[in-house]
VMD Tcl script that builds the backbone (N, CA, C; Angstrom):
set m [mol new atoms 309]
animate dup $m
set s [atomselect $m all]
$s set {name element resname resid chain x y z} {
  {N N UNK 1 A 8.555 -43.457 39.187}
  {CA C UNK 1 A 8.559 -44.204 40.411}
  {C C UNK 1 A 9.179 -43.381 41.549}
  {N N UNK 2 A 10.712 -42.504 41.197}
  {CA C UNK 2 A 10.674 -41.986 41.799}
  {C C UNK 2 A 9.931 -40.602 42.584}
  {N N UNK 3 A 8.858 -40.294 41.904}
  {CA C UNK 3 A 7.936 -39.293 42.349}
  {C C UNK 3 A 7.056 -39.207 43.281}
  {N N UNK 4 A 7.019 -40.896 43.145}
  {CA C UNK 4 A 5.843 -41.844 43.745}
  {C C UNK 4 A 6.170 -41.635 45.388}
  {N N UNK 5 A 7.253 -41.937 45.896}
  {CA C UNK 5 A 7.682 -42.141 47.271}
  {C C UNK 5 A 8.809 -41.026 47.176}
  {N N UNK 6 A 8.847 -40.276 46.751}
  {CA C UNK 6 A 9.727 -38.531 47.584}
  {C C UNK 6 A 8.198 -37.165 47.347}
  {N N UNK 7 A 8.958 -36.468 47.869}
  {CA C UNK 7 A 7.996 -35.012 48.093}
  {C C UNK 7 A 8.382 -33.751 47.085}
  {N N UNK 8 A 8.204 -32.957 46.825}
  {CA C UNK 8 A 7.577 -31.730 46.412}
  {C C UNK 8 A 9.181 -31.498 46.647}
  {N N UNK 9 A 9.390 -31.245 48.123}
  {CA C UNK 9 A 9.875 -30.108 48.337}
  {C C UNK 9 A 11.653 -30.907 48.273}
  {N N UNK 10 A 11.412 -32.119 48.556}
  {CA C UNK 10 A 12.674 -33.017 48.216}
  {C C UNK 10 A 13.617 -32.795 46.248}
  {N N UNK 11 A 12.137 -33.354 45.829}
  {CA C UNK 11 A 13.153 -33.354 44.206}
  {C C UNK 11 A 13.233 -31.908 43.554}
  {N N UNK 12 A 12.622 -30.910 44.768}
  {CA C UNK 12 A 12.548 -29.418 43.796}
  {C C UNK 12 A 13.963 -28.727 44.138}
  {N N UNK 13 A 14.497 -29.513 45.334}
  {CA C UNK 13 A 15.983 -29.063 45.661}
  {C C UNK 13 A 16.840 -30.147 45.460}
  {N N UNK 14 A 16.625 -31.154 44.610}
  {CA C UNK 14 A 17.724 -31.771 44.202}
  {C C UNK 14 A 17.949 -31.257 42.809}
  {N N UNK 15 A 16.736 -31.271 42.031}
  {CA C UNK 15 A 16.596 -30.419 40.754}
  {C C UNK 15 A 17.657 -29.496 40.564}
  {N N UNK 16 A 16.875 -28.240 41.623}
  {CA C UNK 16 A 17.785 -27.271 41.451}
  {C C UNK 16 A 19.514 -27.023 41.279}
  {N N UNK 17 A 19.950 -28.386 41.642}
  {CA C UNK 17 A 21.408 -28.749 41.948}
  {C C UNK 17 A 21.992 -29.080 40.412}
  {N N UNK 18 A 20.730 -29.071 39.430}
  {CA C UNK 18 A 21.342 -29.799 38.111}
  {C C UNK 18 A 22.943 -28.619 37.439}
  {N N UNK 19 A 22.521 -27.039 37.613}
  {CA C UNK 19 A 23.788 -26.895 36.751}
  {C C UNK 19 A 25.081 -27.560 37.673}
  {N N UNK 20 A 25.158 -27.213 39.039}
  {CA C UNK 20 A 25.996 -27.309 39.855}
  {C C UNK 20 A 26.520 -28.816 39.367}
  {N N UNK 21 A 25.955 -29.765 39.517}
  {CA C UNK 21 A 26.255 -31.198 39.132}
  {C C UNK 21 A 26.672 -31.124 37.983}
  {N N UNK 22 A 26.119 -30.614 36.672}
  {CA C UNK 22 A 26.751 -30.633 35.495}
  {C C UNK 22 A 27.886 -30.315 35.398}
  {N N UNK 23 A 28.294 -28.872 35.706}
  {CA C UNK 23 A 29.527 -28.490 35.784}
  {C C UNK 23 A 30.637 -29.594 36.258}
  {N N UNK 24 A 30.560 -30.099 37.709}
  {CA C UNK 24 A 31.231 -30.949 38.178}
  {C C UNK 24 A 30.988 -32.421 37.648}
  {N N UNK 25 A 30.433 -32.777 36.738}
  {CA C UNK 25 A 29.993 -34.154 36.324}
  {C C UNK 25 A 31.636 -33.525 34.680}
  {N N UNK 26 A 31.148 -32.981 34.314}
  {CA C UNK 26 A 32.055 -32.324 33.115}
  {C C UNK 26 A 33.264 -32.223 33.286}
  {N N UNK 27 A 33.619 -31.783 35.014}
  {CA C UNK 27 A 35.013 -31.366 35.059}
  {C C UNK 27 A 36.009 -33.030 35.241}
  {N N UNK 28 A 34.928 -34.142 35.648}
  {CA C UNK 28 A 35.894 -35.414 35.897}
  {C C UNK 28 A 35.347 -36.150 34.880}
  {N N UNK 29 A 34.090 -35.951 34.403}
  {CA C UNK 29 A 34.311 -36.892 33.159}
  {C C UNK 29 A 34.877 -36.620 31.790}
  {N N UNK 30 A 35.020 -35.252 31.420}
  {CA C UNK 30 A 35.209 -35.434 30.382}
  {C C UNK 30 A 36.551 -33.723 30.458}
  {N N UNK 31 A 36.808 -33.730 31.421}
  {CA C UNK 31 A 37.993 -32.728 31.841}
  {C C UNK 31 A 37.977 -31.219 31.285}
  {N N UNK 32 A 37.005 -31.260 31.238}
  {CA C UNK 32 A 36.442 -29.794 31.632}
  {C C UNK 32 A 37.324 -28.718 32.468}
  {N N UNK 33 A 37.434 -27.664 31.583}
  {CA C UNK 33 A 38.164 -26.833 32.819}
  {C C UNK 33 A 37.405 -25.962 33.761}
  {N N UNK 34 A 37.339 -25.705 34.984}
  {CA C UNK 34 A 36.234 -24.966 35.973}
  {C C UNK 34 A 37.312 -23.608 36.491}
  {N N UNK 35 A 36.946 -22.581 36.259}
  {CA C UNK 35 A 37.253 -21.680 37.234}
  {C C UNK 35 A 37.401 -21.323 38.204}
  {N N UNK 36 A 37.825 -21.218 39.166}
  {CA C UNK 36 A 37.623 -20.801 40.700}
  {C C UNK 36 A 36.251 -19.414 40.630}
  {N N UNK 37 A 36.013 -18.945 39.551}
  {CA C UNK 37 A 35.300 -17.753 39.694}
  {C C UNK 37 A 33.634 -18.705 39.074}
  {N N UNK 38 A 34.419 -19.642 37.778}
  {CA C UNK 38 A 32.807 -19.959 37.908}
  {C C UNK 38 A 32.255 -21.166 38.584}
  {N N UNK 39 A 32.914 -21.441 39.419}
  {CA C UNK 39 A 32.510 -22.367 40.728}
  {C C UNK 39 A 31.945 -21.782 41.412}
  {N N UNK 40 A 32.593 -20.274 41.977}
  {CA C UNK 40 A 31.692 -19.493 42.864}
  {C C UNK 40 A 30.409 -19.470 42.395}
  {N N UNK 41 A 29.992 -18.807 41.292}
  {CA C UNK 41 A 28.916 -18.767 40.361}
  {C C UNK 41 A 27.804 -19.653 40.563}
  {N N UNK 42 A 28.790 -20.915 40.446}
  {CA C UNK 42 A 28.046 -22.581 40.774}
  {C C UNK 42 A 27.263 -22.237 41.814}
  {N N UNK 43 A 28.433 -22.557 42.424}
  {CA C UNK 43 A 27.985 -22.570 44.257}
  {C C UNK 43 A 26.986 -21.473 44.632}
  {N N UNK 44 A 27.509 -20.609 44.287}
  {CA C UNK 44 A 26.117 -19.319 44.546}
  {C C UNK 44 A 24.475 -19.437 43.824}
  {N N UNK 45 A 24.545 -19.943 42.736}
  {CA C UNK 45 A 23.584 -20.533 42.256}
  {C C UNK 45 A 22.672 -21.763 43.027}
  {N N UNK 46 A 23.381 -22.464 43.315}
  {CA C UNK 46 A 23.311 -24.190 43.735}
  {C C UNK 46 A 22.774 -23.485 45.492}
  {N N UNK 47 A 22.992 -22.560 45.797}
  {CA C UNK 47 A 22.846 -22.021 47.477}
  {C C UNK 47 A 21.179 -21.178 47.050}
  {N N UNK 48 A 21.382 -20.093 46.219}
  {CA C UNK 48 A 20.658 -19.513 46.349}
  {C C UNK 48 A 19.197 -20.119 46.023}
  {N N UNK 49 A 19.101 -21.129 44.966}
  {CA C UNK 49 A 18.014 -22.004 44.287}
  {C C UNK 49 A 17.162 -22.847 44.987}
  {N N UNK 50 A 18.224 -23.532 46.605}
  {CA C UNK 50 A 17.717 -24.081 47.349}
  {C C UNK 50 A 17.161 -23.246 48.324}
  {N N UNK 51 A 17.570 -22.065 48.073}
  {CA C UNK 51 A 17.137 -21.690 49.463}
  {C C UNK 51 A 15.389 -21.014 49.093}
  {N N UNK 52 A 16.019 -20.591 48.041}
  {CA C UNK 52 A 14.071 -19.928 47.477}
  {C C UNK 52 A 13.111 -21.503 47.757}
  {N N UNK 53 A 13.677 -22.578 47.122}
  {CA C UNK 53 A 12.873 -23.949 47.375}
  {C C UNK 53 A 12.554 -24.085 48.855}
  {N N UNK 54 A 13.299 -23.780 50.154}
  {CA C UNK 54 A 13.067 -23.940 50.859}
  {C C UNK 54 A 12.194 -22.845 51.911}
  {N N UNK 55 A 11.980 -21.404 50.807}
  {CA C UNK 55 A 11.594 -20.433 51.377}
  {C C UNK 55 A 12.206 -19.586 52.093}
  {N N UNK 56 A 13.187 -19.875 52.202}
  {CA C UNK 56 A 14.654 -19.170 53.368}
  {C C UNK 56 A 14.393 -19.449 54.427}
  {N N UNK 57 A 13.501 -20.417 54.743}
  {CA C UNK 57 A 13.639 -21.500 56.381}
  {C C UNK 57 A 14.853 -22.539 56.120}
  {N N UNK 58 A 16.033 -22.072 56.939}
  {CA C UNK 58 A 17.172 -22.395 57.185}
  {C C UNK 58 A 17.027 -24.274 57.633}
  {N N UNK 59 A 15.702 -23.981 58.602}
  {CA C UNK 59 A 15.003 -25.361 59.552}
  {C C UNK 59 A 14.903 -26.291 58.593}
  {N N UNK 60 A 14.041 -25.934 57.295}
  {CA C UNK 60 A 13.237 -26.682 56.466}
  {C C UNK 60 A 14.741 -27.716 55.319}
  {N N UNK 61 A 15.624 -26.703 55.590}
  {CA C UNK 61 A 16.753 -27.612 55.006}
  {C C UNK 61 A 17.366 -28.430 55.770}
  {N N UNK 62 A 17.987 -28.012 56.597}
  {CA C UNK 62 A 18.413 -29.151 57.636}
  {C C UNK 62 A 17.712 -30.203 58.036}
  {N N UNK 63 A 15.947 -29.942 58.019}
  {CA C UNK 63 A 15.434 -31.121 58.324}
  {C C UNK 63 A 15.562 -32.557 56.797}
  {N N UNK 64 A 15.494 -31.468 56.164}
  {CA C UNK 64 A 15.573 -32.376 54.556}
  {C C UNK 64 A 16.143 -34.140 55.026}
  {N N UNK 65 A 15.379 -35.074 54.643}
  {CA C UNK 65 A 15.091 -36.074 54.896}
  {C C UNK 65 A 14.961 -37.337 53.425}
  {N N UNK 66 A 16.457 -37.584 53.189}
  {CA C UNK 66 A 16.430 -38.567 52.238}
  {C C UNK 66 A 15.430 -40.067 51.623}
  {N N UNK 67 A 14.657 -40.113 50.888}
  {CA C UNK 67 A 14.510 -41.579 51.014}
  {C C UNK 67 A 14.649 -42.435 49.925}
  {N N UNK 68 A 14.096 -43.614 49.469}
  {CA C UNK 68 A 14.985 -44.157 48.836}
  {C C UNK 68 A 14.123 -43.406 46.789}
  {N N UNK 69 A 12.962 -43.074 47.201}
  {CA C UNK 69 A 12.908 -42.652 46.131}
  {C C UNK 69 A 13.611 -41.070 45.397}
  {N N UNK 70 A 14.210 -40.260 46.738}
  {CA C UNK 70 A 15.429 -39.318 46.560}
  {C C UNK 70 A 16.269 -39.386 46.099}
  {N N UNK 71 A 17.111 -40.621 46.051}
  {CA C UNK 71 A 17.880 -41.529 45.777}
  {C C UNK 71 A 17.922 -41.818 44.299}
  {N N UNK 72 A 17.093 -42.459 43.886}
  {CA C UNK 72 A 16.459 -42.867 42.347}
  {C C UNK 72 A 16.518 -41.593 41.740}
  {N N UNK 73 A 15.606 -40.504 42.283}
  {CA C UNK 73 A 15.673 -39.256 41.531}
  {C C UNK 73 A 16.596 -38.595 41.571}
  {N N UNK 74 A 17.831 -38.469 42.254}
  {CA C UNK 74 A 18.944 -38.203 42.641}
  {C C UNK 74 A 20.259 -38.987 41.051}
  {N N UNK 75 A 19.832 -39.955 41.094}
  {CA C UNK 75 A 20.714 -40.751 40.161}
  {C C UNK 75 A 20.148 -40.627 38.820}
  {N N UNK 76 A 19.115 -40.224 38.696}
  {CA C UNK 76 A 18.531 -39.505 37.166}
  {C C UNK 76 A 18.973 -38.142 37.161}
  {N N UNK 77 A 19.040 -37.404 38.378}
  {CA C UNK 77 A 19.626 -36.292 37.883}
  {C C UNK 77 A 21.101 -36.448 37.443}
  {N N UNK 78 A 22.135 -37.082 38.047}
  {CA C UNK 78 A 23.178 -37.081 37.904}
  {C C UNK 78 A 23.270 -37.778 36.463}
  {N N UNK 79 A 22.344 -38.649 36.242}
  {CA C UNK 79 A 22.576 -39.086 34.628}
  {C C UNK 79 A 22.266 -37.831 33.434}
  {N N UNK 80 A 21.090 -37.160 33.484}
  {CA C UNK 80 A 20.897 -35.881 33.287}
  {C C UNK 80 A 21.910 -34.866 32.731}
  {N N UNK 81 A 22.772 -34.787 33.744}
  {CA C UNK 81 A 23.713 -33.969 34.135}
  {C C UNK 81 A 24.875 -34.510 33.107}
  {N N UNK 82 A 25.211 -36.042 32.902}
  {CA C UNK 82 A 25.853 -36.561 32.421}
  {C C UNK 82 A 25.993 -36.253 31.001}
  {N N UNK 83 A 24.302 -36.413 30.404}
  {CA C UNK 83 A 23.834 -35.985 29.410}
  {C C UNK 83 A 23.745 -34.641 28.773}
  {N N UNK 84 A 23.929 -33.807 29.339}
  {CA C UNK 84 A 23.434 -32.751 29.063}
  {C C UNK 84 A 25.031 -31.780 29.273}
  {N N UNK 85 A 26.480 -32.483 30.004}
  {CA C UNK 85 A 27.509 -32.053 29.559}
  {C C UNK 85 A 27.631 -32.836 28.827}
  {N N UNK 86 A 27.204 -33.659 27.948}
  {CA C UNK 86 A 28.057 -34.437 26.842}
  {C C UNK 86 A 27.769 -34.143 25.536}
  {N N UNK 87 A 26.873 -33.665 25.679}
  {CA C UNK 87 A 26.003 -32.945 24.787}
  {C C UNK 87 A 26.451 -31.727 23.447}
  {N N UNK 88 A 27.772 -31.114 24.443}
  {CA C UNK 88 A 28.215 -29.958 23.663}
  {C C UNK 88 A 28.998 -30.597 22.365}
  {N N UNK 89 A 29.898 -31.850 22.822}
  {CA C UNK 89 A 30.245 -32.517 21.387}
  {C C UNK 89 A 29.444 -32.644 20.287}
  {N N UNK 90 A 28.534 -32.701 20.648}
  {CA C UNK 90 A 27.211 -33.376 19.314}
  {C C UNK 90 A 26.857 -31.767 18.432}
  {N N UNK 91 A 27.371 -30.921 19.257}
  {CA C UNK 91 A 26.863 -29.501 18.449}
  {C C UNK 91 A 27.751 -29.113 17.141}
  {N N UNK 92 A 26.690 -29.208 15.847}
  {CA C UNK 92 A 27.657 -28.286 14.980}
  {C C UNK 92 A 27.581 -26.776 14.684}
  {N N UNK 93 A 28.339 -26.370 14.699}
  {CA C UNK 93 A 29.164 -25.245 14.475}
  {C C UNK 93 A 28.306 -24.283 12.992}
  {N N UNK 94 A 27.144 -24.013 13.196}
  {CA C UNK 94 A 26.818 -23.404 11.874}
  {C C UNK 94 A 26.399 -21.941 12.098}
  {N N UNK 95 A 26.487 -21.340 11.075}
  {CA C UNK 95 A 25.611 -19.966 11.585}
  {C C UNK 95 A 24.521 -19.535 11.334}
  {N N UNK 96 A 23.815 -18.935 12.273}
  {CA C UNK 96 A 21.952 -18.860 11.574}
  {C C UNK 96 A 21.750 -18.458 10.284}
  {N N UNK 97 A 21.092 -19.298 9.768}
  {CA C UNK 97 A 20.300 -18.465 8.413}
  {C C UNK 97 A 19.969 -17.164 8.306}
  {N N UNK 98 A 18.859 -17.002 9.406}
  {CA C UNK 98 A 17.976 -15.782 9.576}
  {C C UNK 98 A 18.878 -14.913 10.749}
  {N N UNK 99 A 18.963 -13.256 10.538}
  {CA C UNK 99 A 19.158 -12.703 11.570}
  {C C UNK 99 A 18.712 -12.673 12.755}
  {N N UNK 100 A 19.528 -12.617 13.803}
  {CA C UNK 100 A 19.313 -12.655 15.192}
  {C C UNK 100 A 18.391 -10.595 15.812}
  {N N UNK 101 A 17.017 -10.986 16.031}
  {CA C UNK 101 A 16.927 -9.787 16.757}
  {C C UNK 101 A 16.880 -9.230 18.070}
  {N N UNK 102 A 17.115 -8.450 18.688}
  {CA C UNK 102 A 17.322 -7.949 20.041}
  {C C UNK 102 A 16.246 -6.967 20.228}
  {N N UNK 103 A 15.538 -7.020 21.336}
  {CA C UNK 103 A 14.406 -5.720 21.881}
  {C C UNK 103 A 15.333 -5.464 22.488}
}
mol reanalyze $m
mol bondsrecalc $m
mol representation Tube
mol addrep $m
């Protein structure tokens, strides 16, 4: 539904925001520790992702124009995000069977 009433160029830069949100969804829900170095990381990520989405028209972001289906898709990402730091609990701890190869 939300696909239905936002654009292309709307949910391809909210998307892009998913590690950035994860990280910070992790650090207050479940107290996560964040770096000052891998925040930068974040942030440099979370900058650079939008900006390829936007083509590096500076214009095309600022005009960026919320609506309510942004919104909807906006709050699936953040659930997403929710999901996907909560996630690391559920992992067990085993070691591969088969060797790992490298080209």
């Amino acid at each position: 539904m939300a696909l239905q009433t936002s654009t292309a160029l709307n949910t391809g830069t909210l998307y892009t925001l998913v590690p950035f949100i994860t990280a910070i969804v992790s650090v207050f829900l479940f107290k996560e520790k964040l770096s000052i170095q891998m925040l930068g990381v974040y942030l440099v990520g979370a900058v650079g992702t939008c900006w390829v989405v936007v083509e590096g028209d500076l214009e095309t972001l600022l005009r960026l124009n919320l609506n309510k289906g942004d919104i909807l898709f906006c709050s699936g990402v953040c659930l997403w995000c929710a999901f996907l730091s909560r996630g690391k609990f559920f992992i067990v701890e085993k070691k591969p069977s088969l060797p790992c190869f490298v080209l």
